[in-house]
N, C-alpha and C positions, 0 to 999 in steps of 0.2 A: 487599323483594326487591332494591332495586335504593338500599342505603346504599351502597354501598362502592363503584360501578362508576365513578364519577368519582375517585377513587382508584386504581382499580387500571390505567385507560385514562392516567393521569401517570407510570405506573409503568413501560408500556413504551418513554419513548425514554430511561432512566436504563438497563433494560436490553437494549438494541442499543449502546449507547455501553461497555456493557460488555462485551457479546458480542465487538463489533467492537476493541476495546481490547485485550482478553483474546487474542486471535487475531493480530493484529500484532507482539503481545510473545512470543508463543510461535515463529513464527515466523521473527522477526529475530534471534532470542537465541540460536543456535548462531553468530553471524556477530561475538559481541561479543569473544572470546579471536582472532579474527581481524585484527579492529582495533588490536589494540596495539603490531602488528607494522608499519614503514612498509612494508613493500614489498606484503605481502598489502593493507594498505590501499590501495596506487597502483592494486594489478592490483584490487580488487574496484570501486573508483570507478572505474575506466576500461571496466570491463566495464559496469556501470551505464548510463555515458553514452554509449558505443556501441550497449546493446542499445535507448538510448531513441534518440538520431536513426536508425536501422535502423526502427524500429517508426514514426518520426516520418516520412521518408523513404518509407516503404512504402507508410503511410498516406495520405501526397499525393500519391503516382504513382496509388494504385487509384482514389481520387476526383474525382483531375484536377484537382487544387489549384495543379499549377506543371507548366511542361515539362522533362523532363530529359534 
């Protein structure tokens, strides 16, 4: 009843690692004919790192991490 279940319990973090793999690549991959270009590259890393301090920013006004 129970050959195979230490087997198949090693087998799911090969598959999350590929679930989670499989999903980042699908996702990122309309953005790659974007990057070849310098100016769409400037504007997509600057949108990147504004919408991260905005979210960074945001994040430590609502928990009260600094005074602004």
């Amino acid at each position: 009843m129970f050959d195979g279940f230490w087997d198949n319990v090693f087998r799911y973090p090969r598959y999350l690692i590929t679930i989670v793999l499989g999903l980042f690549l699908n996702t990122f991959e309309p953005f790659i004919p974007l990057l070849k270009r310098p100016i769409t590259l400037i504007a997509l890393v600057g949108l990147f790192l504004g919408g991260m301090f905005f979210l960074t920013f945001t994040l430590r006004a609502m928990l009260g991490l600094s005074t602004i």
